[in-house]
C-alpha positions in Angstrom: 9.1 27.8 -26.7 8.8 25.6 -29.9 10.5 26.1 -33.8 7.3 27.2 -35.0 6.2 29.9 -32.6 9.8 31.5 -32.3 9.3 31.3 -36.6 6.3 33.1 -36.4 7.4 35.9 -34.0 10.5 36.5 -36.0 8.2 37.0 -39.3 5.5 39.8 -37.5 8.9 41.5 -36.4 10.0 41.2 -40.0 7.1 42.4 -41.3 6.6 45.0 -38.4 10.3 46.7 -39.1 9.5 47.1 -42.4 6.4 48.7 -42.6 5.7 52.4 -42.6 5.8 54.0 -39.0 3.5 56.9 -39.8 1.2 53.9 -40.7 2.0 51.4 -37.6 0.8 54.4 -35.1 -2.2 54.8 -37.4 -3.2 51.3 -37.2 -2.3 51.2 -33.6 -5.0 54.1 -32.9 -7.7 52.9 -35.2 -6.9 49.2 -33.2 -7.5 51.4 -29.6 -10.7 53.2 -31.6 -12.0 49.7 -32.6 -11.8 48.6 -29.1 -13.0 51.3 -27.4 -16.2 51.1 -29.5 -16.7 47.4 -30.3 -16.8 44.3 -27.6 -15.6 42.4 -30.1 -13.9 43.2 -33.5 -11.9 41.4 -36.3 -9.2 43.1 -38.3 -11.8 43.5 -41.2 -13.2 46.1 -39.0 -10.1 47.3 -38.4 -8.9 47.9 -42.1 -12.2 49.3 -42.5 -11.4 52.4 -40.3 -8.2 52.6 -41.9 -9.9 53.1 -45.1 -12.3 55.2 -43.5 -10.6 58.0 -41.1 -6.6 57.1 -41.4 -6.6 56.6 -45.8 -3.7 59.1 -46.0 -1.6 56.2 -44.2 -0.2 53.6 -46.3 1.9 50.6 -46.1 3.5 48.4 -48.4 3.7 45.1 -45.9 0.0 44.7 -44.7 1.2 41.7 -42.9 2.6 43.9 -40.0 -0.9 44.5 -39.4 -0.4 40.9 -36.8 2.3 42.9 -35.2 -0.4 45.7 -34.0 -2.6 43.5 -33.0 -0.1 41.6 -30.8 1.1 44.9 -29.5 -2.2 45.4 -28.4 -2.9 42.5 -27.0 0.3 42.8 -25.0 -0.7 46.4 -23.6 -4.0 45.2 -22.3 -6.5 46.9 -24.6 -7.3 43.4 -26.8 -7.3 39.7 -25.9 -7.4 36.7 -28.1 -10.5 34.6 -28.6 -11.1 31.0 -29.4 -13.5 32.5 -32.2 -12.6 33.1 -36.1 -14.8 34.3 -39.1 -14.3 34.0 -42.6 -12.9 37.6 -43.9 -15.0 39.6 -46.0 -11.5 41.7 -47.8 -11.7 40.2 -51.3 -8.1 40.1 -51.0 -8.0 37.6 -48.1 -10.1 35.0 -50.0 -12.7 34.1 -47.4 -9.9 32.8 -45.3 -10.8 32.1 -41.8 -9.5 35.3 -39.6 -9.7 36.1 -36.0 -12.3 37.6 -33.3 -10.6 39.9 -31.1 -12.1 40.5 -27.4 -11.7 44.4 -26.3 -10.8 45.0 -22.7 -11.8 48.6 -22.6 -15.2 48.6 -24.6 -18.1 49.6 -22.3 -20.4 49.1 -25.0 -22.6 45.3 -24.5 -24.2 45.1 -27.9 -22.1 42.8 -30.1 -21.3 43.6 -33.6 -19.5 40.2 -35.0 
């Protein structure tokens, strides 16, 4: 495994230990909602429903919000695609973010 990966796993568990739990198993579920619902989904849709159904959960590191994903991913409910968009959260600048494949959506039509 290189520097840099090893680098980057060690900063999503930082960021994952230190945000609020209440709030990890929030995002967790509205990550397993997303994907039950949508074929594909970014995590713009995914802060979205937070806003939307899980507001009373908070955290002060949104960065752990990789750490979900990954966690995910690893239990078979998301996979990684090749694809990104540009984020529509004014507080990610437009910066290039990425499409998530759901392994458990029956749904066809696409929403990305």
């Amino acid at each position: 495994m290189s520097v840099v990966i090893e680098t980057k796993d060690e900063a999503i568990d930082r960021v994952e230990e230190h945000a609020d739990a209440e709030w990890k198993d929030a995002a967790y579920l509205a990550c397993c909602f997303c994907a039950e619902i949508f074929p594909r989904f970014t995590t713009d849709m995914l802060w979205d429903m937070m806003e939307k159904v899980f507001y009373r959960y908070e955290t002060h590191e949104p960065r752990a919000m990789g750490a979900i994903m990954r966690r995910a991913a690893r239990d078979k409910i998301i996979a990684a695609t090749a694809l990104y968009v540009r984020s529509d959260r004014p507080q990610c600048h437009g910066r290039p973010i990425a499409v998530w494949e759901s392994l458990i959506c029956d749904n066809e039509e696409e929403v990305v």
